[in-house]
TORRO-962056 format. One record per residue (C-alpha): x, y, z. Coordinates in steps of 0.02 Angstrom, whole numbers, padded with zeros to 5 digits, always signed. Layout:
% TORRO-962056
XYZ ...
% end
This chain:
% TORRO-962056
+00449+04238+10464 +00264+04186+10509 +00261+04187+10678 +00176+04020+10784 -00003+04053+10841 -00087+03927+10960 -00272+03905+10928 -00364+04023+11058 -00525+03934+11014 -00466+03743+11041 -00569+03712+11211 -00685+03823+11177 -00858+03732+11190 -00935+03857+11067 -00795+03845+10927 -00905+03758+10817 -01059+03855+10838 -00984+04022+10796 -00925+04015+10598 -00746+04068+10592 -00711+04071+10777 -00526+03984+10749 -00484+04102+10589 -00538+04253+10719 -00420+04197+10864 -00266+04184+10737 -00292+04352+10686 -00339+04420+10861 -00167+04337+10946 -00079+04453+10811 -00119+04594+10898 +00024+04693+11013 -00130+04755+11136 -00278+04671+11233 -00421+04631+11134 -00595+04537+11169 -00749+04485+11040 -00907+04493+11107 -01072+04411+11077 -01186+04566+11095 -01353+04481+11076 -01312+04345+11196 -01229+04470+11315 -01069+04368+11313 -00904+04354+11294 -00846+04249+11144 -00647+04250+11143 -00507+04363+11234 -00335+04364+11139 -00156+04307+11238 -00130+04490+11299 -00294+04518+11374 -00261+04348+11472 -00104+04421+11513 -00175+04585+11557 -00328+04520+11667 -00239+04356+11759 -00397+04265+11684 -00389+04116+11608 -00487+04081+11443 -00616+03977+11522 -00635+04099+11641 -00703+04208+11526 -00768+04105+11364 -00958+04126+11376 -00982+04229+11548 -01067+04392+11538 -00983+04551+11480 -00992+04633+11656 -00868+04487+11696 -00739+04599+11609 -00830+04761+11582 -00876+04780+11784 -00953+04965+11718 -01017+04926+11554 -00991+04989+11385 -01044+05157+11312 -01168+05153+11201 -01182+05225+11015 -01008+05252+10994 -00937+05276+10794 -00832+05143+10727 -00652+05171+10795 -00685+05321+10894 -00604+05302+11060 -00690+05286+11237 -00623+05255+11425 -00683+05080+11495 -00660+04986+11656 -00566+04825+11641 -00571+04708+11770 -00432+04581+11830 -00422+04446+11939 -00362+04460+12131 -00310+04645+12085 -00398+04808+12067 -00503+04843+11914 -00423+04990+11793 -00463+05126+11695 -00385+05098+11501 -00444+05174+11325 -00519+05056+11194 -00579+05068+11008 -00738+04985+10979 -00773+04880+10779 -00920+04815+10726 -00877+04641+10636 -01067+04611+10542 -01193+04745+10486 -01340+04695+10629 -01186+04724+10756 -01222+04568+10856 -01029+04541+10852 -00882+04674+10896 -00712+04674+10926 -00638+04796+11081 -00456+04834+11081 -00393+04910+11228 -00224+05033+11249 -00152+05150+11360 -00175+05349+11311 -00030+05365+11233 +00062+05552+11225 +00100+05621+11063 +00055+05483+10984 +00091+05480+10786 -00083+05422+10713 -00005+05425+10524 +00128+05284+10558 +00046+05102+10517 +00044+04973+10656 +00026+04779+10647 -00131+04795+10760 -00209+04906+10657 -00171+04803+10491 -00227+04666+10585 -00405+04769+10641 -00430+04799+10466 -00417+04622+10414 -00526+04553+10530 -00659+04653+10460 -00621+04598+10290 -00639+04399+10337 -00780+04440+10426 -00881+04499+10236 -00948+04387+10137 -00847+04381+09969 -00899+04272+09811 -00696+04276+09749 -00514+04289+09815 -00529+04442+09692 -00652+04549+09771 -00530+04510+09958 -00374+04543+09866 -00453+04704+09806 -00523+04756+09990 -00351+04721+10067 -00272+04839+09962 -00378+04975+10011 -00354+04949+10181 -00148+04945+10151 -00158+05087+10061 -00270+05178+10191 -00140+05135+10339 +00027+05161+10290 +00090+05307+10190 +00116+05223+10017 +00089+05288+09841 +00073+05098+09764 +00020+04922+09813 +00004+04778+09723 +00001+04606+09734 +00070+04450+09601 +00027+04269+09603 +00130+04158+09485 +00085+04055+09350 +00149+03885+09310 +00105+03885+09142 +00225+04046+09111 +00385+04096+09198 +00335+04245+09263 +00220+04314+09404 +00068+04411+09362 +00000+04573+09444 -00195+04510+09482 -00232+04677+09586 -00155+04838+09627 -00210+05012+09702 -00135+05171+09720 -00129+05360+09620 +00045+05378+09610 +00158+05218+09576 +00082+05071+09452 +00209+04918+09451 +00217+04819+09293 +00086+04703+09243 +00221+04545+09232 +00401+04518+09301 +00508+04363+09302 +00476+04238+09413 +00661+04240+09460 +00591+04385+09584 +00524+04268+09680 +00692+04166+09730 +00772+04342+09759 +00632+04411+09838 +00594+04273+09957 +00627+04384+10107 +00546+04533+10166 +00640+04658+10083 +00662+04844+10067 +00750+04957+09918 +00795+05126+09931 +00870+05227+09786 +01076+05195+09789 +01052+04993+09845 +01089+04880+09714 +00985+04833+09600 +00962+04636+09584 +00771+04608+09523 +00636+04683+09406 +00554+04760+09530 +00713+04856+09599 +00746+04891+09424 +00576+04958+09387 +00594+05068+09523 +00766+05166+09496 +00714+05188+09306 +00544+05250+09383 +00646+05365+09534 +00537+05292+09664 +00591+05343+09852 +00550+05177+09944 +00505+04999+09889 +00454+04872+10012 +00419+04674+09969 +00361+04510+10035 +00323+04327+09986 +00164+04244+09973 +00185+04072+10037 +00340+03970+10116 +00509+03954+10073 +00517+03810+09912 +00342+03843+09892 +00305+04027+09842 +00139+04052+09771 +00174+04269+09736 +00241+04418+09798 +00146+04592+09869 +00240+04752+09820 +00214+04934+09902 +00317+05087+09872 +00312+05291+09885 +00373+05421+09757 +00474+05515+09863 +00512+05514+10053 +00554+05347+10130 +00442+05301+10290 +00446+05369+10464 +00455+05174+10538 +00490+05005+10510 +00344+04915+10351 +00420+04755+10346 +00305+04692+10489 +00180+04749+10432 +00222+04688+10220 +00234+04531+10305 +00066+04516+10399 -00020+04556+10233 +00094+04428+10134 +00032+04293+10264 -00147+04358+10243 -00142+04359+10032 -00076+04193+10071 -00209+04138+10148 -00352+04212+10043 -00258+04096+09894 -00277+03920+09990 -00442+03974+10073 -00496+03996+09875 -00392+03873+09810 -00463+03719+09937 -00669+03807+09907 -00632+03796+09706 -00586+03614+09735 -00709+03568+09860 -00828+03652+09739 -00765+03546+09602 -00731+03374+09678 -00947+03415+09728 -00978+03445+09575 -00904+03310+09504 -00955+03181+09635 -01141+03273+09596 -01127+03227+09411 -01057+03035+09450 -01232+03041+09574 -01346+03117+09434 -01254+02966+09323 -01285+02819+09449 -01465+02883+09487 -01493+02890+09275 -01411+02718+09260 -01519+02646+09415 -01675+02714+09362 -01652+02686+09187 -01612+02492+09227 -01739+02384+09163 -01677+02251+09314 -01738+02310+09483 -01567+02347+09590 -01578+02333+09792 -01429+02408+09894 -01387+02348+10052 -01283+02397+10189 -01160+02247+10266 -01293+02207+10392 -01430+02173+10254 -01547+02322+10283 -01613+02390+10130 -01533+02577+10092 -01602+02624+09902 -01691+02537+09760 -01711+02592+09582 -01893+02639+09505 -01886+02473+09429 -01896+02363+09600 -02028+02457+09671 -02123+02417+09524 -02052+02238+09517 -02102+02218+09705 -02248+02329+09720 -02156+02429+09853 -02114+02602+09853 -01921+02657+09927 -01998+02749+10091 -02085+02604+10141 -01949+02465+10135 -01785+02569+10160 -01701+02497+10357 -01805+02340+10335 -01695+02163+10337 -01695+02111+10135 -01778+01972+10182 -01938+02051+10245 -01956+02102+10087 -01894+01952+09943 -02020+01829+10008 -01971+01646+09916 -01769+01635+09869 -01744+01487+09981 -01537+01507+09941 -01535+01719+09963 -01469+01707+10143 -01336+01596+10096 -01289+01692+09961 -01291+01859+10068 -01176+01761+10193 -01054+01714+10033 -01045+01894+09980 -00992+01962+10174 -00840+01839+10146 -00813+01938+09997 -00847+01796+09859 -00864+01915+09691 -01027+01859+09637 -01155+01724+09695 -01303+01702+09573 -01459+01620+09647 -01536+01572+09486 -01734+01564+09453 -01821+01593+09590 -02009+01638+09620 -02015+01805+09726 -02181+01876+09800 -02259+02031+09768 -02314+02133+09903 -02480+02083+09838 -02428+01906+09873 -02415+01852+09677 -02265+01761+09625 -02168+01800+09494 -02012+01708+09399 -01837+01811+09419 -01634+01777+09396 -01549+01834+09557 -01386+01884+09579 -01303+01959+09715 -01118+02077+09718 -01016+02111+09859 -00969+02302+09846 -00789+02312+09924 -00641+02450+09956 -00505+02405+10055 -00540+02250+10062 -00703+02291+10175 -00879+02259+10147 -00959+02429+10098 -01123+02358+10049 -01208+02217+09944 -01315+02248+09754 -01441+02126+09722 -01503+02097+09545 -01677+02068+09500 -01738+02011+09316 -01885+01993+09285 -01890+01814+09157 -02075+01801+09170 -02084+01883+08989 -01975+01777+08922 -02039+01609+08986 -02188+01688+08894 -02094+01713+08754 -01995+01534+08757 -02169+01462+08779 -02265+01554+08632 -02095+01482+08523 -02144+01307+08573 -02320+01335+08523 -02268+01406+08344 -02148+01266+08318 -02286+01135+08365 -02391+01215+08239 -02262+01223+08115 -02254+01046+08136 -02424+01012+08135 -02446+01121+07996 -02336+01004+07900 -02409+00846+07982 -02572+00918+07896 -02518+00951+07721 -02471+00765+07730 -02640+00696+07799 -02736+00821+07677 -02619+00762+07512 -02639+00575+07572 -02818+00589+07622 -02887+00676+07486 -02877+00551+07348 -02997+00416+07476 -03128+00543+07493 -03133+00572+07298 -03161+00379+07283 -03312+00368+07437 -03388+00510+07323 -03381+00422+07181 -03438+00251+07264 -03588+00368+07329 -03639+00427+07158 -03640+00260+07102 -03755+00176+07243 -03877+00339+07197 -03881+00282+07025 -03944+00107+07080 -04056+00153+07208 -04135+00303+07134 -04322+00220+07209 -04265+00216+07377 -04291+00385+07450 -04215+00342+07618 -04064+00268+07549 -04040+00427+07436 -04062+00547+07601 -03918+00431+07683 -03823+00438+07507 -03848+00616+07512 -03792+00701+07659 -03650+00552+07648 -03611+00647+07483 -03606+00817+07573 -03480+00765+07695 -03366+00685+07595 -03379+00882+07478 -03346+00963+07640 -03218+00867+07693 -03114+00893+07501 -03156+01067+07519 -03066+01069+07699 -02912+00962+07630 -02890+01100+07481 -02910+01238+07597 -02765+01167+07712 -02643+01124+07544 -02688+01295+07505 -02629+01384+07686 -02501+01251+07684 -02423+01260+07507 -02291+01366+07459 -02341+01445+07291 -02228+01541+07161 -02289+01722+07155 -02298+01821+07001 -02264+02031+07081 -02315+02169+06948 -02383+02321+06970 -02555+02311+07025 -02690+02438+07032 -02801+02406+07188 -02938+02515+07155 -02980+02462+06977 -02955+02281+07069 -03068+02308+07196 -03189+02392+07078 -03190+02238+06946 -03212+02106+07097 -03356+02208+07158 -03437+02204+07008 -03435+02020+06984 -03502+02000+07165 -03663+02115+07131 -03774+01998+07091 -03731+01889+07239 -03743+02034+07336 -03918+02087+07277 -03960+01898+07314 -03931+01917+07500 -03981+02124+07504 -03817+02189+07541 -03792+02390+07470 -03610+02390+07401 -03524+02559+07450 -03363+02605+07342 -03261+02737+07370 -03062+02774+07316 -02960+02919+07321 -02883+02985+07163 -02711+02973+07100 -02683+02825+07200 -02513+02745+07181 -02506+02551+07135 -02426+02415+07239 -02305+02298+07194 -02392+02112+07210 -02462+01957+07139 -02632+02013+07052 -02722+01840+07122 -02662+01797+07277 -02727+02000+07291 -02901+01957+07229 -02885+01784+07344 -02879+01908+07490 -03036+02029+07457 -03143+01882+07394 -03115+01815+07558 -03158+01970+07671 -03305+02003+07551 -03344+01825+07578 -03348+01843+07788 -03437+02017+07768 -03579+01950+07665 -03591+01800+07772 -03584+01901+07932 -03748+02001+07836 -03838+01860+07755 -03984+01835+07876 -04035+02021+07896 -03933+02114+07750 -03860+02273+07768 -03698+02383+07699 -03543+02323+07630 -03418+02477+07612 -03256+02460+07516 -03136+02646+07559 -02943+02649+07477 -02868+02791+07548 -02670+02841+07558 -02606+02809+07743 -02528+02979+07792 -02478+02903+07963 -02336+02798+07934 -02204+02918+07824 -02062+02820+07818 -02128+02669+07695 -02284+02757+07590 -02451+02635+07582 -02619+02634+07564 -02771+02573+07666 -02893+02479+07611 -03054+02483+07720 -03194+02348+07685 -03325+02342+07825 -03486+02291+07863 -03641+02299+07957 -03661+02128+08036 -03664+02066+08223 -03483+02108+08268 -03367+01987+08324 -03339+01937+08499 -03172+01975+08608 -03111+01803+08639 -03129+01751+08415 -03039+01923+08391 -02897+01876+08494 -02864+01718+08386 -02933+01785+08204 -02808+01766+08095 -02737+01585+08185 -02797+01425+08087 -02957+01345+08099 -03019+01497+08220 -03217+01500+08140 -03366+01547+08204 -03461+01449+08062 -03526+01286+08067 -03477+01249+07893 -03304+01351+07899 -03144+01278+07910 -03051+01435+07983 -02921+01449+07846 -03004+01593+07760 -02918+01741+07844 -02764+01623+07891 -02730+01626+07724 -02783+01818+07681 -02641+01865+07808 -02510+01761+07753 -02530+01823+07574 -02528+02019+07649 -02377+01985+07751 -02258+01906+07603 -02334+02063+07516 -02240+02160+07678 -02407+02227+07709 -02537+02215+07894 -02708+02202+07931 -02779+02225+08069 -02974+02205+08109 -03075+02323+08233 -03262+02263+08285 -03391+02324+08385 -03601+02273+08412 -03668+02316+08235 -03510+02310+08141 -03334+02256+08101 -03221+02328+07994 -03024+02274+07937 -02897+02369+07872 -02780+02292+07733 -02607+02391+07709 -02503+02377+07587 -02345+02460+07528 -02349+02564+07353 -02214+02572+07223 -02112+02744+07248 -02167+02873+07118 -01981+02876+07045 -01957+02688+07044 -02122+02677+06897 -02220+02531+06878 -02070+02394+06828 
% end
């Protein structure tokens, strides 16, 4: 039966400063004799066991952290081996001091700490027999190691069995609850070797300290083990409590049957093994409930920083305890800097967030603020959807999440839709006004060529006539151009091969070129595959980039370089580039930006559909261009996807 120990350590006002110091005072109050730990570094005493209270007349406090010479009047000798025995002086209170015999251990390998147990000489004193005390010695040396598993204690404990009483065998079982059977996990010993496994029905018949000599009856696998075997003495004990045995811890000799009593002495290292397993048993879950509360961390902290809306967490008072990556960037804060400020020291605008903050404390679920415009810490506003979350347990308050999204991107987003829609409609109001207007500028023209013909002798009425006759050709030019961008033609795809394309066009533009002293520049590589397309809306698409690059070079000349090449960049849909540049003035920032949108020109004759057009015809051909400029040149980049080898030319 596990005897009742009191904790020798509970008003000690250096119990948690010394690791251990209650686990050392329920081992020390096992011992039969005096004993003391001492602090030698500090010169002090650390913790006197029941007997040497009962031995001295002091009480604990008395002694707890005075000097040694409060108990050791004399001192203690110096450089004396581990367990040898010396005489000491012991004092005691309101009585004379006196002379007893101690054994000195060291408890950790720079010997700040030791253990003194004191004794009367004893005569004739049988060294060989094992005493509790000495069991008990042993063991506090073996808590006081450092050891990574209950193994490597297990192991060390049955060394020191073996090395105190006069066994052959020790070993130790835990059982399983998988199996029903109990499991030797360690065992020591030259003579005896119990079986690995015996029923766990050992347990309920063995859950006593019990001994077996040869002639008892036999009632378990272990007693049966041991008459087959002719073993002299077998001794056993449980490992745990009664309805709740966790093993059992087995000794035995070959032949003579001990001198004294074991089952003390089976039964302090039962209670010890018993120990080790829930010492083990609660670090292996603490280990596990940290590492599993680590990986739900390492999961919030991914899902917080990996959050594309910024996330504040508050405490129930409002202070700011963590944000993700995503609100410091949002707020132009980092976490050091606002973390214990009030939240609203820091969201400068919501006019409603304090009200909502008061709605989550009386634990509404959610409250959701709407748009608001917040401040940057750089004092620019910027549109966000708030919403704040009560986090509760218990029914308490814990802390409050505030949601921040950023909407400014998509009012950008809602407000470049509206633009395309107007244009769509304009775009439409346009063909319209181009198919109704056209047909009244044909007649002015004609009206025009008439009044020529009858005032052919008036020279200033033919200048009038004249450059009346040139608007009304620019304006039908300008109302084809936007039937053209606006019309949706039927396509005719084949396969088409761009370089002999390219090549053909070019030569038809020579002379024109030549004309204005532009140096054509063709190059292609070979074995280039052909595209699947419409062969003139194609040719409608370099004719107008020749037509800007020769423009762009009319005044002062220059190159004009055509380059088909395959693009090696983008693997998963195969294409080739087509290069055309030039060597004109380059093209300014703010027309690049708006290129390719209608009636963008730079010419005072242009009507800005030319390269509106080219790109719708290179999109429906699931192609891109792109244009890149800089002072002295520009240079655009037509891709276009090519017909798979295997697919041929259908």
């Amino acid at each position: 039966m596990t005897p009742t120990v009191n904790n020798p350590a509970k008003n000690s006002v250096i119990r948690d400063e010394i690791p251990g110091l209650t686990e050392f005072g329920v081992l020390m109050n096992q011992f039969e004799e005096p004993a003391v730990m001492l602090d030698n570094g500090a010169n002090q005493i650390l913790l006197p066991n029941s007997e040497m209270l009962k031995l001295t007349a002091f009480s604990r406090n008395e002694l707890v952290s005075k000097e040694i010479s409060a108990l050791f009047p004399e001192g203690l000798p110096e450089g004396v081996p581990y367990g040898d025995e010396f005489q000491v002086v012991v004092k005691r209170r309101n009585r004379d001091s006196i002379k007893m015999r101690g054994n000195l251990l060291t408890l950790d390998p720079g010997n700040k700490f030791s253990l003194i147990r004191l004794h009367q000489v004893l005569e004739n004193a049988n060294t060989t027999r094992a005493h509790p005390d000495e069991l008990a010695l042993e063991l506090l040396q073996l808590i006081s190691l450092n050891a990574e598993s209950s193994q490597e204690v297990l192991d060390r404990l049955v060394k020191v069995a073996l090395n105190l009483m006069p066994l052959d065998g020790f070993a130790i079982y835990q059982a399983e609850a998988s199996f029903p059977q109990i499991t030797r996990i360690t065992e020591g010993g030259e003579g005896i070797h119990f079986p690995e496994t015996v029923s766990s029905t050992d347990l309920i018949r063995l859950s006593l300290p019990m001994e077996w000599v040869p002639g008892k009856r036999v009632v378990t696998d272990i007693h049966r083990f041991s008459r087959m075997n002719n073993l002299g003495y077998v001794v056993t004990a449980p490992i745990g409590i009664e309805g709740a045995l966790l093993g059992l811890v087995v000794a035995g000799t070959r032949d003579s049957i001990p001198d004294r009593d074991l089952l003390p002495v089976m039964e302090k290292l039962a209670n010890t093994v018993n120990g080790v397993f829930h010492h083990f048993m609660m670090a292996e879950n603490l280990s596990n409930a940290s590492s599993e509360q680590q990986r739900v961390i390492s999961l919030q902290e991914c899902l917080l920083n990996n959050a594309k809306e910024g996330i504040l967490i508050l405490d129930p008072e409002y202070r700011i305890l963590s944000l993700n990556s995503a609100a410091e960037e949002m707020l132009g804060y980092a976490s050091r800097e606002i973390c214990g400020e009030h939240v609203e020291n820091v969201l400068i605008g919501p006019t409603g967030l304090l009200s909502a903050l008061a709605a989550a404390n009386e634990t509404i679920p959610t409250h959701d603020l709407g748009n608001e415009l917040i401040h940057r810490r750089n004092g620019q506003a910027f549109p966000a959807a708030l919403q704040v979350i009560p986090v509760m347990q218990n029914e308490i308050l814990q802390g409050i999440l505030i949601f921040i999204t950023d909407i400014s991107e998509h009012e950008q987003i809602q407000l470049h839709t509206q633009q395309l829609e107007q244009r769509a409609f304009l775009g439409e109001l346009m063909q319209v006004f181009a198919h109704e207007v056209r047909n009244p500028i044909n007649n002015i023209s004609m009206g025009l060529q008439l009044l020529g013909e009858q005032f052919k002798e008036d020279k200033t009425s033919q200048i009038v006539i004249g450059n009346a006759q040139t608007d009304c050709t620019r304006l039908i030019h300008l109302m084809e151009s936007i039937l053209a961008f606006s019309r949706q033609v039927e396509q005719k795809y084949e396969a088409v091969d761009v370089g002999m394309l390219l090549q053909r066009l070019l030569d038809r533009w020579r002379p024109r070129l030549t004309n204005v002293n532009v140096e054509p520049f063709f190059q292609a590589d070979p074995d280039l595959p052909k595209v699947f397309g419409d062969r003139r809306a194609l040719e409608q698409v370099f004719v107008n980039l020749f037509t800007n690059s020769v423009e762009a070079m009319s005044e002062t000349g220059g190159t004009l370089a055509i380059k088909i090449s395959k693009n090696v960049e983008l693997t998963s849909q195969p294409q080739i580039d087509v290069s055309i540049s030039d060597t004109g003035p380059g093209i300014s920032d703010e027309m690049r930006a708006r290129l390719f949108e209608p009636f963008a020109t730079t010419k005072i004759k242009g009507t800005g559909l030319g390269l509106a057009i080219t790109k719708q015809i290179v999109t429906t051909h699931k192609g891109s261009i792109n244009v890149s400029t800089f002072p002295g040149g520009t240079v655009f980049h037509v891709y276009l996807p090519t017909i798979p080898a295997q697919s041929g030319e259908g």
